[in-house]
N, C-alpha and C positions, 0 to 999 in steps of 0.2 A: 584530597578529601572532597568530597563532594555536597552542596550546601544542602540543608534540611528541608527547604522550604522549597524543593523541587519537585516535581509529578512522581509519585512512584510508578512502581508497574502495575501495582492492582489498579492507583489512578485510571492509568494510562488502557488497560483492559476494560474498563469501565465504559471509558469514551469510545473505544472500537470492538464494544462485544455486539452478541444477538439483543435486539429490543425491538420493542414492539410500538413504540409511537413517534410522531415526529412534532416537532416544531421551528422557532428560529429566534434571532433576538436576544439571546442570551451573552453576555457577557463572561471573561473568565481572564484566567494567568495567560491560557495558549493563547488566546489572541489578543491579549495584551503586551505578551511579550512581541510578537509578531509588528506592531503598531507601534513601536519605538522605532524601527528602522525605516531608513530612506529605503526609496530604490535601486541605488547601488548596491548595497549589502544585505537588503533579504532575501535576496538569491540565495547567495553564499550561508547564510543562517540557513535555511529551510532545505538547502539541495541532498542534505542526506537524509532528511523527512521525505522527502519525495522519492528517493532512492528506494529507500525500506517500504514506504508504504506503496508505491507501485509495485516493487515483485512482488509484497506480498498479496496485494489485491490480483494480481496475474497470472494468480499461483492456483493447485487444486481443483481444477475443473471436472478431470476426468482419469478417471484409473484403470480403465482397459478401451481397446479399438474395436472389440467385435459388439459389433450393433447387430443382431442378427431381425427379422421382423417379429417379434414379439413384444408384448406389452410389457413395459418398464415405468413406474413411479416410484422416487425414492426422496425421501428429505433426510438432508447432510447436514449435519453442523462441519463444515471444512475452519481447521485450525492453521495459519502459516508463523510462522518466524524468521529474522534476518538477523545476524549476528551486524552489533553496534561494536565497533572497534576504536583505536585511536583517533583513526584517520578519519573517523565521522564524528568527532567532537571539535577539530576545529578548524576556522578557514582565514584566509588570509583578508583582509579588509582596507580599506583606505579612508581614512576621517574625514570627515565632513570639512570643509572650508567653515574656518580659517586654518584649517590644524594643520600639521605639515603632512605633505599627500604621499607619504610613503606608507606602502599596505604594514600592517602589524595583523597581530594574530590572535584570533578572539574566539571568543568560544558557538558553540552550532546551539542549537536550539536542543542537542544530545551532550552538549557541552557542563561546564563547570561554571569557574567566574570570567565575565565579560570583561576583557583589557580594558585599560585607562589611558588615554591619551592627554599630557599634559601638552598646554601651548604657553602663548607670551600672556607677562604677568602673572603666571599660576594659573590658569583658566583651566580647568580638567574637561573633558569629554569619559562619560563612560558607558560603554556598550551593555548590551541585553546581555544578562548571567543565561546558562541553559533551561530548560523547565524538566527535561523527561529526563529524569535520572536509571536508564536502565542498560543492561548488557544485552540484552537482545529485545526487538521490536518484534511486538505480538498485534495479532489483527484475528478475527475470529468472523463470521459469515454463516448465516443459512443457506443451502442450494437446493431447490430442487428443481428433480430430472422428472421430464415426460419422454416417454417416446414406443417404441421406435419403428414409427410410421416411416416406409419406406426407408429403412437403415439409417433414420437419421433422429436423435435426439432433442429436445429443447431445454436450453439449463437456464431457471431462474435465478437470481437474487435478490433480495430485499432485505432491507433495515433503517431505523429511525430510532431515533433517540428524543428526549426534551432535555437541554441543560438543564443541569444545575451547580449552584458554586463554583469551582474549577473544570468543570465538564461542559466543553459547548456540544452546542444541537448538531447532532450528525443526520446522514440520508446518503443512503446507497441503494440503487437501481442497478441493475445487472440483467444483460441477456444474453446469451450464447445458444450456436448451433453445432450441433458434430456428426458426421455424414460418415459412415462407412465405405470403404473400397472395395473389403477384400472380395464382394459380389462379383467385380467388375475381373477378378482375373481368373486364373483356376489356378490349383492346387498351390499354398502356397505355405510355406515354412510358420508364419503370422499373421494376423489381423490386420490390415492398416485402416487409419481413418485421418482425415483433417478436419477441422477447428475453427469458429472465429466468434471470437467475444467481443463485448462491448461492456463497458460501467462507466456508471457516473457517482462520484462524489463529492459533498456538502457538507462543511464543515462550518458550525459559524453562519458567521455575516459576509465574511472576507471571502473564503477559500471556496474553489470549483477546483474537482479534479472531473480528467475524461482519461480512460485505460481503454487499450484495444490491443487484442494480441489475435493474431492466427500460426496455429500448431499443427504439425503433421505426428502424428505418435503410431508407434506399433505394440503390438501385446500380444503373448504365447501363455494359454493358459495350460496349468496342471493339474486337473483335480479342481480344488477348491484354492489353489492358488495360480493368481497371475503376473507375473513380468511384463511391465509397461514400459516403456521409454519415448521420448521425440526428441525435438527440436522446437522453438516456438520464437517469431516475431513481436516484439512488444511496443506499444511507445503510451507513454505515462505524461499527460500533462494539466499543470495547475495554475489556476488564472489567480491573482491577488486583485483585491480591488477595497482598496482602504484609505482612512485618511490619519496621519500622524498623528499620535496623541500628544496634545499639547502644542500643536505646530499648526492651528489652524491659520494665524495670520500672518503666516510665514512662506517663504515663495516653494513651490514644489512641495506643498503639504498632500497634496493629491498622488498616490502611489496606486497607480493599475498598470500589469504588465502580467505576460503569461513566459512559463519556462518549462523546459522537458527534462523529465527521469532521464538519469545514464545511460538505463540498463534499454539493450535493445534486442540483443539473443541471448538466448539459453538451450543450453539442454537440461534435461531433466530424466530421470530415470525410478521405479518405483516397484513396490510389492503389493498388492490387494489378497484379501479373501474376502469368502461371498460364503458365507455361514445363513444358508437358507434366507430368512429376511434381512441379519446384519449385515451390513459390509463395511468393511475397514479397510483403510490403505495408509499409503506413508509413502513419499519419494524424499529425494531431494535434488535443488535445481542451483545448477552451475550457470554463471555467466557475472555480469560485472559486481551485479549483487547475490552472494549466495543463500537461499531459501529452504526451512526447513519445512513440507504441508504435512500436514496427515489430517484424516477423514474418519468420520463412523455414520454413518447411513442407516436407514431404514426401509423396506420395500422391497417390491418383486424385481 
């Protein structure tokens, strides 16, 4: 069973939906929980937070390859999801000196309750419980697209938040380019184009994330419906930079160190329609993490 006093998911959509301001400074549980561990073991806590939240920040950019030279603006609410499973609740760990240095097994920051490590005399150690109590990992984003000046599009993002109570201060920046091909050959069965994005994200005081993928994708439209698919490069990385809570006079209370998401290919594959100014789509993307996106748009 899973303890009550954990993030739910609306929490948790809260802290990574659309908003519109930013700030910093805020205190909360996430990064609180976070600041109980050394830097041996916040890895392991955070590596499937960083798993989910890289696809899903990696995810939805674009739902067909033909860029033809016409004007296109469109603002997206793009939605992704990663299924949370066992195997991202918990990770193997090693106790802090003086305990005995054999790894035990504790829970992720997707997890349940934090193992207890007894030593000599009775002296207990006990680890960080989970905070995000959910079956799948949701992230929500605005996009919008200009283009397509010389077959190429420009895709923004943006969002801020202010903490408050269990919600720290979030900020996401995002830019992306996508260049059509299929000018470049003749006659050809589909559209191709390639891809490359950038973001950044701020989470808190502590956390810096940087995403960067480049995608090759093709698309065959019908009508008012399109078949997309590609392939895409990704690498997903988070800097920590904290100091232990409660361990200020203690040696190695200073925790700064940067680590990379698993996930580094994928494919992906998808449906759209383009209902005059709606457009909606939906893929889903295979690779070490799998990714649910779907989209609804607005614009020419």
């Amino acid at each position: 069973m899973k303890i009550s006093n954990r993030l739910s998911l609306s929490t948790l959509i809260c802290i990574l939906v659309v908003c519109m301001s930013t700030s910093a400074n805020a205190q909360n549980q996430f990064e609180d929980a976070i600041e109980q561990f050394e830097s041996e073991s916040v890895t392991g806590y955070l590596q499937p937070f960083l798993n989910g939240f890289g696809a899903n920040l990696n995810s939805g950019f674009a739902g067909t390859a033909k860029l033809e030279n016409e004007l296109v603006i469109r603002l997206e609410a793009v939605g992704m999801a990663t299924l949370i499973g066992g195997a991202e609740e918990t990770f193997k760990a090693i106790p802090p000196a003086p305990f005995n240095q054999q790894k035990v097994e504790t829970a992720t920051i997707f997890g349940d309750q934090g193992a207890t490590v007894t030593g000599a005399e009775g002296i207990q150690y006990k680890y960080q419980n989970g905070v995000f109590d959910l079956d799948y990992f949701p992230l929500a984003v605005p996009q919008l697209t200009i283009g397509n000046y010389y077959h190429t599009q420009v895709k923004l993002r943006y969002f801020g938040y202010t903490g408050q109570d269990d919600v720290p201060d979030i900020q996401l920046l995002g830019f992306g380019i996508q260049h059509g091909l299929t000018q470049y050959f003749g006659q050809l069965p589909l559209d191709l184009s390639v891809a490359l994005f950038y973001q950044q994200f701020k989470i808190g005081d502590i956390i810096e994330s940087d995403a960067f993928a480049i995608a090759g994708m093709g698309s065959k439209e019908f009508g008012i419906l399109t078949i997309y698919g590609g392939v895409q490069y990704e690498k997903t990385q988070m800097d920590l930079n904290y100091t232990r809570s409660g361990s200020s006079d203690i040696e190695n209370s200073q925790v700064d160190l940067t680590f990379d998401a698993e996930n580094s290919i994928r494919g992906y594959a998808g449906l759209g329609l383009d209902l005059s100014i709606v457009h909606i789509r939906t893929d889903i993307n295979i690779g070490n993490v799998s990714v649910l996106s779907a989209s609804i748009g607005f614009g020419i």
